[in-house]
Each structure stands twice: as structure tokens, then as C-alpha cells.
Residue frames as qw, qx, qy, qz and C-alpha x, y, z in Angstrom:
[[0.880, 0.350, -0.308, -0.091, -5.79, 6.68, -16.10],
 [0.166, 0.535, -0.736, 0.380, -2.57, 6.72, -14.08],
 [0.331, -0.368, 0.791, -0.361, -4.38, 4.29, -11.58],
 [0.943, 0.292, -0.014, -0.162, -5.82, 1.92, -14.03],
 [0.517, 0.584, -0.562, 0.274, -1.57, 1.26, -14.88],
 [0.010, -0.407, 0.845, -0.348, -0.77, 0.56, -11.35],
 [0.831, -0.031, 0.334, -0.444, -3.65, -1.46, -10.87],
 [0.822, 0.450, -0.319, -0.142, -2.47, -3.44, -13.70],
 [0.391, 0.633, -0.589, 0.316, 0.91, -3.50, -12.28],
 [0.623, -0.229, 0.433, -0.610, -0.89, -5.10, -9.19],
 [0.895, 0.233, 0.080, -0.372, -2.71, -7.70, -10.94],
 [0.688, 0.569, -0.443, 0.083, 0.48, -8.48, -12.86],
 [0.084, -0.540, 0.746, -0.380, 2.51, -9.01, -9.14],
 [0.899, -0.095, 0.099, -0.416, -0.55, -11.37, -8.61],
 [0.850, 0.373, -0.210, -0.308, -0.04, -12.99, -11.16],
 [0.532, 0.540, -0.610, 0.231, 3.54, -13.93, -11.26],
 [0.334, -0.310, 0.800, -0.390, 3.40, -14.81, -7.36],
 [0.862, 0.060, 0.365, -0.347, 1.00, -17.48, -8.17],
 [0.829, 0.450, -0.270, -0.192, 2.89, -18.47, -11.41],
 [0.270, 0.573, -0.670, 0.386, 5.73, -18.89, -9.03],
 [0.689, -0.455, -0.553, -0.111, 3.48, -21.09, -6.81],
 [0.177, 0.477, -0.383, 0.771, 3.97, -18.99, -3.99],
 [0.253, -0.260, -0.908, 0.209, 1.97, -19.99, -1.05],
 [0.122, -0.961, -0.219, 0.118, 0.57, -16.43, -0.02],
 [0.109, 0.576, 0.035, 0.809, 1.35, -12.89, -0.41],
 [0.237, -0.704, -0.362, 0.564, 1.12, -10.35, 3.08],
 [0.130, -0.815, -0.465, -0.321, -0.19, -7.24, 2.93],
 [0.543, -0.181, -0.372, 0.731, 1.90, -4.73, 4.91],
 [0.053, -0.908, -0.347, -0.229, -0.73, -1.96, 5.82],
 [0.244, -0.958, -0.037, -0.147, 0.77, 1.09, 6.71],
 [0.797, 0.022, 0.059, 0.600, 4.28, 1.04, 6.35],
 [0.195, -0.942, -0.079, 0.261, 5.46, 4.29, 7.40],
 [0.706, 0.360, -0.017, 0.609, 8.46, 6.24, 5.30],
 [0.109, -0.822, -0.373, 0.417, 9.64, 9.14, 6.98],
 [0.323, 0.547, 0.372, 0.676, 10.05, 12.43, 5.19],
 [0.240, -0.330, -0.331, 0.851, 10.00, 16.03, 5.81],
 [0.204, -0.504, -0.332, -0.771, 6.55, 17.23, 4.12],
 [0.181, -0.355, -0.581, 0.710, 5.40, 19.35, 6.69],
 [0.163, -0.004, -0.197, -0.967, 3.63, 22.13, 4.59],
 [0.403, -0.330, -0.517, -0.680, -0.05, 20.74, 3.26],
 [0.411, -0.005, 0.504, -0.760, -2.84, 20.93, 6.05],
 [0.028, 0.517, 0.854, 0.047, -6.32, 18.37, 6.21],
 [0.202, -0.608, -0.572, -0.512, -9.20, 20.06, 6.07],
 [0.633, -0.753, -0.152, 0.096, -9.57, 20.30, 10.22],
 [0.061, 0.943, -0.281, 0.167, -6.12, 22.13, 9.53],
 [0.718, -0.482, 0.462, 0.199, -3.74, 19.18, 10.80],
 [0.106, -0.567, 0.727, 0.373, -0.28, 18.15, 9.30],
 [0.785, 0.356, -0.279, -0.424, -1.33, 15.99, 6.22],
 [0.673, 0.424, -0.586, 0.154, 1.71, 14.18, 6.36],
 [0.119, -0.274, 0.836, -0.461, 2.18, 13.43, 10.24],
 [0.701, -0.271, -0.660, -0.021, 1.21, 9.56, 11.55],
 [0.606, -0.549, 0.365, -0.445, -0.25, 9.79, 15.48],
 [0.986, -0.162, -0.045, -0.013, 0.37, 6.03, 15.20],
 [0.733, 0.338, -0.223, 0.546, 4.14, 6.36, 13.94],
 [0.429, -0.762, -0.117, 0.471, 4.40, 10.12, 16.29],
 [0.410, -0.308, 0.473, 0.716, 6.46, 11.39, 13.13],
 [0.477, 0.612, -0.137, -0.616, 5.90, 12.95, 9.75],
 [0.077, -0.439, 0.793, 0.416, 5.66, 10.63, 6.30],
 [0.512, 0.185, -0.570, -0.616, 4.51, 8.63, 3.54],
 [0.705, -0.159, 0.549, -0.419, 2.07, 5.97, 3.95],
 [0.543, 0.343, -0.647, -0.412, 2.67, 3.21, 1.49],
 [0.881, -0.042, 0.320, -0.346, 0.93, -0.39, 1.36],
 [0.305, 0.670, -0.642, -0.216, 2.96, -2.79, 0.38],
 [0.942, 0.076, -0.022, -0.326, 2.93, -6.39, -1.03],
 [0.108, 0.767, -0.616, -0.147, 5.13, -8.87, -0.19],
 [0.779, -0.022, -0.626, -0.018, 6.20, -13.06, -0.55],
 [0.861, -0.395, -0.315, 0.066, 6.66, -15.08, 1.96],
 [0.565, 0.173, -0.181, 0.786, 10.26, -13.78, 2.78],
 [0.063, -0.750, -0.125, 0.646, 9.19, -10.32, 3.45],
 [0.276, -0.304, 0.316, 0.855, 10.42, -9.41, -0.02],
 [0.399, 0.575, 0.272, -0.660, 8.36, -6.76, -1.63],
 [0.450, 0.249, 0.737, 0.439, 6.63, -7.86, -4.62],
 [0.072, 0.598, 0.589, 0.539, 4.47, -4.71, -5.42],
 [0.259, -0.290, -0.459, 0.799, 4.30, -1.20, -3.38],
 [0.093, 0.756, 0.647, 0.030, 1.28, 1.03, -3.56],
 [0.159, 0.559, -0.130, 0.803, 1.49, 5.34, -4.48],
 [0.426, -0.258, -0.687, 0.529, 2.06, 6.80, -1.92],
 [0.392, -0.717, -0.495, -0.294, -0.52, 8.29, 0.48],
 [0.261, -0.725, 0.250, -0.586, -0.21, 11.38, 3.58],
 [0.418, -0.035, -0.864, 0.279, 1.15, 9.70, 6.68],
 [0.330, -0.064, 0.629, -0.701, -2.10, 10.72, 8.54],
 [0.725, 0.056, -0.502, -0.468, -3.85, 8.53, 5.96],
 [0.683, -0.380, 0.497, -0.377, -5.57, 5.96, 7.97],
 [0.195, -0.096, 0.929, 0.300, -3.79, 1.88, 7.19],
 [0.397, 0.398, 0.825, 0.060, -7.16, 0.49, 5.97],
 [0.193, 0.870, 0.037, -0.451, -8.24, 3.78, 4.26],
 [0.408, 0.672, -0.452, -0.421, -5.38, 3.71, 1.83],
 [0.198, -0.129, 0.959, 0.155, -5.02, -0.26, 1.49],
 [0.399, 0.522, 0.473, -0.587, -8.81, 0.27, 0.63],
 [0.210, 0.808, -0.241, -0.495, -7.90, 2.63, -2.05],
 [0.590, 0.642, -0.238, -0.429, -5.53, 0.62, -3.65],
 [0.092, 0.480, -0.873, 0.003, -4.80, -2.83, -2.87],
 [0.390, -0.187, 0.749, -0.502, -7.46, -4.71, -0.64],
 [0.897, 0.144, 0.298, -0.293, -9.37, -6.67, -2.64],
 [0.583, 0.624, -0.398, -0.334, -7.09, -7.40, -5.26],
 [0.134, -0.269, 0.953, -0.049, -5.69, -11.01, -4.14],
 [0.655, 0.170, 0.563, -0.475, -8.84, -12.39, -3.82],
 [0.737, 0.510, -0.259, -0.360, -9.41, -13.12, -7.95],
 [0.173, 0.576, -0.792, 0.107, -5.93, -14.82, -7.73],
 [0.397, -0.257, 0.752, -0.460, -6.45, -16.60, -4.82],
 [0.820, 0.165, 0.249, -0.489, -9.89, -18.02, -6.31],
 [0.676, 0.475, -0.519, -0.220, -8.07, -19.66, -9.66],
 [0.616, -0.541, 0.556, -0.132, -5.87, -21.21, -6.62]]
């Protein structure tokens, strides 16, 4: 149930950018926090939490934002060897599109 709430909490960032006649919303895939989980292991035994793209350990998080840059809506966060489209997939990537349509 816990990601039916942030979905909501999505929908609701939509919302308010449009009520705020915002021209568009970006999508910042793969925004990289770093962080020192080193412990959990993939499957194929690699560092869960180390990005090859970034070279470093940490949190992937997707994150929505206005024009400006300023985030409007940030996504849980995901292993930084989670691939960008993989966890923007998960829990962000279609969700403009409804919005968008009412235009």
C-alpha cells in the first residue's frame, strides 16, 4: 500500500504544477546521492549500492522538477546500481502523461 501513497503524492505534484500553469515538468533520471551502503550484494554478487555510471556508491532517486530546476516531487529511493530507466520505470515514467493530456 505504501506505493499506492506515493503514487498519489505524484499525481498530486502533477496536479498542482499544472494548476500553477507551469509549462512542463523534467524528469531527472538518475540522480545519484552518495552514501556509504556498501554491505547488500545483487544476485551476480556485486555492490547493490555502487553506480558504474557515477564510479561511487549510492542512492538512486528520480526526481521531478519545474522549470527552475526546483524539485517538485522525488521518488523512494532505489540501489545506486539500479539502472536510470529501470527505476524511473518503477515509479514515475508514465505519470505526466494524464496531466499533460487535460493540457
Amino acid at each position: 500500500m505504501k506505493a499506492a501513497a506515493q503514487a498519489a503524492e505524484l499525481h498530486e505534484a502533477l496536479a498542482k504544477a499544472q494548476d500553477d500553469h507551469l509549462s512542463y515538468v523534467t524528469l531527472e533520471r538518475g540522480t545519484l546521492i552518495p552514501t556509504d551502503r556498501v554491505a547488500k550484494r545483487t544476485e551476480a554478487g556485486n555492490h547493490a549500492w555502487y553506480s558504474g555510471k557515477h564510479k561511487r556508491f549510492g542512492d538512486n532517486v528520480q526526481v521531478i522538477a519545474d522549470p527552475n530546476g526546483f524539485p517538485l516531487w522525488t521518488s523512494p529511493v532505489e540501489p545506486g546500481s539500479a539502472h536510470d530507466i529501470t527505476a524511473a520505470r518503477a515509479h514515475c515514467w508514465g505519470a505526466p502523461y494524464p496531466i499533460a493530456a487535460k493540457g
